[in-house]
GUKETI-911916 format. One record per residue (C-alpha): x, y, z. Coordinates in steps of 0.02 Angstrom, whole numbers, padded with zeros to 5 digits, always signed. Layout:
BEGIN
XYZ/...
% end
This chain:
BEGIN
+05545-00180+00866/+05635-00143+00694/+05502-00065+00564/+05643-00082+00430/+05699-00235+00386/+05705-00292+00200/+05748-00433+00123/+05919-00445+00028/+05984-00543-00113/+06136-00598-00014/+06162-00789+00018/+06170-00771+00214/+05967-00738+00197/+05909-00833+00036/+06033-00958+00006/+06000-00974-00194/+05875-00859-00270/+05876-00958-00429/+05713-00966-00514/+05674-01086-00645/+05507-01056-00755/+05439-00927-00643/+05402-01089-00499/+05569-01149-00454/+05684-01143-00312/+05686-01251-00172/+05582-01238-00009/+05678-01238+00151/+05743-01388+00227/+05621-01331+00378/+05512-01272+00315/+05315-01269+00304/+05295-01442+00238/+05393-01520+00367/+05340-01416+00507/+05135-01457+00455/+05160-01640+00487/+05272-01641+00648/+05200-01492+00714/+05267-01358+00805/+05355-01211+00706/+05498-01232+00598/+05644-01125+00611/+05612-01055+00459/+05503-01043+00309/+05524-00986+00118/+05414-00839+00105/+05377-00809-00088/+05347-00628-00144/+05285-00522-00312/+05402-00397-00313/+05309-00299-00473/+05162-00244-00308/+05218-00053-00271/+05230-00001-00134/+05190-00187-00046/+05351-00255-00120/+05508-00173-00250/+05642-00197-00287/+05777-00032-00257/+05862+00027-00384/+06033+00053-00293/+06072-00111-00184/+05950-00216-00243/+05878-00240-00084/+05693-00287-00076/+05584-00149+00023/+05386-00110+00052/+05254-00131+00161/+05235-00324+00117/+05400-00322+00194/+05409-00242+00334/+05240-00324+00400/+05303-00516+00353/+05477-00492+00452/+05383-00419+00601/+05270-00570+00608/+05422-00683+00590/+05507-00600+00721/+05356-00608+00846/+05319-00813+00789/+05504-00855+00777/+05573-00916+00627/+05681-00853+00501/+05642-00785+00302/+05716-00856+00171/+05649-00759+00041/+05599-00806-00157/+05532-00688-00283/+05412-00774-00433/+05256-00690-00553/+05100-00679-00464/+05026-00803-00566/+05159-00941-00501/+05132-00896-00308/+04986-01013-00285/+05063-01155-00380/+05210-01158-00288/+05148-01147-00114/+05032-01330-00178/+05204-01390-00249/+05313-01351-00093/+05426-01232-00170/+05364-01096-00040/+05283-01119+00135/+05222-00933+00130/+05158-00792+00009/+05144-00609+00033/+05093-00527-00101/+04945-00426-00081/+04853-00549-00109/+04640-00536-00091/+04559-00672+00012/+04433-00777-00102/+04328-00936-00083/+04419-01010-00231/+04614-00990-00177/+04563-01035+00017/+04517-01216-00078/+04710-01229-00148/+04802-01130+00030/+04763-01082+00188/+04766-00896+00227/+04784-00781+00392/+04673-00658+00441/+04656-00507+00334/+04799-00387+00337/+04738-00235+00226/+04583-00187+00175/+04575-00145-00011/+04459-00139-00182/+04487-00108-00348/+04518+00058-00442/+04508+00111-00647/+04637+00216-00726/+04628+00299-00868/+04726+00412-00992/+04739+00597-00914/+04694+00675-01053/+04540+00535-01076/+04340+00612-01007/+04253+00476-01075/+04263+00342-00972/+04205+00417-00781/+04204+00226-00683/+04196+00053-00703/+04002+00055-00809/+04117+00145-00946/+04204-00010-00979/+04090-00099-01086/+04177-00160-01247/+04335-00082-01196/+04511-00167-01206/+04552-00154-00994/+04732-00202-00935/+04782-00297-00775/+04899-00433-00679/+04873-00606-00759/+04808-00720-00645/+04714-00562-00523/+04547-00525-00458/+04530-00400-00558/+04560-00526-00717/+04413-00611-00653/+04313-00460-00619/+04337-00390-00800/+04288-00559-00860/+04156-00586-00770/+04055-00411-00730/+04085-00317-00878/+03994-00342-01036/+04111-00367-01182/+04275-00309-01109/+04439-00382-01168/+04553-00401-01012/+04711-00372-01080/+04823-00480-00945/+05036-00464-00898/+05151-00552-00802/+05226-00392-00746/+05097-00262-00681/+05214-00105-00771/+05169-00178-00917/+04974-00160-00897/+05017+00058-00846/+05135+00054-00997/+04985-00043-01116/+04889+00103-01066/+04980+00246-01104/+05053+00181-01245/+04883+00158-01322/+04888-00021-01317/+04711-00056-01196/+04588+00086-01165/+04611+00077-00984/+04687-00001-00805/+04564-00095-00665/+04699-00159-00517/+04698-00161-00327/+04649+00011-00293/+04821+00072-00178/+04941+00025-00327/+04849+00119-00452/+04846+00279-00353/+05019+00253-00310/+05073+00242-00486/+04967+00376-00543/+05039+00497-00395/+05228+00426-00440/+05281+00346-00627/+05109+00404-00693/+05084+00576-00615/+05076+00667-00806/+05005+00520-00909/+04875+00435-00796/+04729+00488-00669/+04603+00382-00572/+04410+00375-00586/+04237+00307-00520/+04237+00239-00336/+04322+00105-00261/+04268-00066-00319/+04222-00218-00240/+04294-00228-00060/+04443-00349-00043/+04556-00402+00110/+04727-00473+00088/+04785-00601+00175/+04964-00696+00195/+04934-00872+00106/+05025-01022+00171/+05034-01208+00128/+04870-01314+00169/+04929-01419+00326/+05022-01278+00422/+04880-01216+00556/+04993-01206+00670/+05100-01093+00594/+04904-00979+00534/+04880-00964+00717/+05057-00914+00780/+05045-00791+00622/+04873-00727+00666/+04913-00700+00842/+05046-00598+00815/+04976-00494+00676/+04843-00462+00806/+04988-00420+00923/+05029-00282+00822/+04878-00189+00744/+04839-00196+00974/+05003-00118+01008/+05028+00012+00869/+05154-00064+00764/+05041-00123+00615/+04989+00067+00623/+05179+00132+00622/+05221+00012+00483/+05063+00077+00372/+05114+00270+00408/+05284+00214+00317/+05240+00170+00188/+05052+00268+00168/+05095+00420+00248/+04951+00398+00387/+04869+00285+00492/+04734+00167+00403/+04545+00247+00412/+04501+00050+00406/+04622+00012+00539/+04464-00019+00694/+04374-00147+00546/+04532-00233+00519/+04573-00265+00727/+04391-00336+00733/+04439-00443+00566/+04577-00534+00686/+04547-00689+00759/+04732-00694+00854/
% end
């Protein structure tokens, strides 16, 4: 099995990576659509991406090349199902609509599991078990958790859970919301919103990398989310193949070996998640 595979910018793999207004780019010839209505699996599908979601999907600096745990996990599955990535890159807010246009076939993008987006796509089983997490100034005591919040100016990812959550749990916030989820760390040390609320393993790693002298975490984990990989609605073919062989690999170790990559140990969650699997 290879654990490191990324996806490139290089024409062999994505053919054009032209976007146009943050949706466009064209689906495979094979892909998802297609494959839904004929049935069977395609040879290969455009799998859309964020990549602004450290460490589930970056860009490198040197190379270009795409890397993270997003990654690694999606190529696995495709090599396990059988079909090839062609890969496109859009803001988070532009995943869903694309996938209901046919631009993509597939998302991975850390993206939580809700009653709302499983009306507009289908989704797998969960992959990662998450929540969400505050950060604050380093040098700010005040605010101790999420109940400090109220009134505040709070930055996140347009278009996120945790837009909603801001919105809709705490009492006269102003969700200060970016394309680009540097921008809502940068918002907050600059002075610009009072503090962060995002998926809970991209705060801390920002706050232990870029953020390490400006930022720290507080309160407990919020509100228990699972990601899932979203695909087109009419592909259940291509959700079971997928779930079978993400199944395949939290049972044989390799889901664990991928997570220690990029995590630097084996999931505490990882017994919850294999009983999560329907594969």
């Amino acid at each position: 099995m290879t654990i490191s595979k990324r996806f490139t910018t290089t024409a062999a793999i994505a053919g054009s990576l032209a976007l146009v207004g943050g949706l466009a780019g064209c689906g495979s010839d094979s892909g998802g659509g297609e494959g839904g209505e004929e049935g069977g699996i395609a040879d290969s599908y455009t799998v859309v991406t964020d990549t602004a979601f450290v460490p589930f999907e970056f860009q490198e600096e040197e190379g270009g090349e795409y890397v993270g745990f997003d990654i690694d996990i999606i190529y696995e599955i495709a090599d396990r199902v059988g079909f090839e990535v062609e890969h496109e890159n859009t803001n988070f807010d532009g995943i869903i609509p694309g996938l209901q246009t046919g631009t993509f076939d597939i998302a991975i993008a850390g993206m939580t599991i809700t009653e709302e987006r499983a009306e507009a796509v289908d989704f797998t089983s969960p992959y990662y078990k998450s929540g969400l997490r505050v950060g604050v100034p380093i040098d700010n005591d005040t605010i101790q958790g999420v109940d400090d919040l109220e009134g505040l100016t709070v930055a996140t990812r347009l278009g996120s859970t945790s837009a909603d959550y801001i919105q809709n749990n705490i009492e006269g916030a102003t969700a200060n919301t970016y394309e680009q989820l540097d921008q809502a760390y940068l918002s907050v040390e600059g002075g610009g919103s009072d503090a962060v609320l995002y998926d809970a393993p991209n705060v801390e790693y920002y706050i232990l990398t870029a953020g390490q002298d400006s930022m720290k975490a507080v309160g407990e984990l919020i509100e228990a989310q699972d990601y899932g990989i979203a695909v087109a609605k009419g592909n259940d073919e291509l959700v079971t193949a997928m779930n079978e062989a993400l199944a395949e690999m939290i049972d044989d170790g390799t889901y664990a070996e991928i997570f220690a990559e990029w995590f630097g140990e084996e999931p505490e969650w990882l017994e919850d998640l294999a009983a999560d699997q329907v594969g």
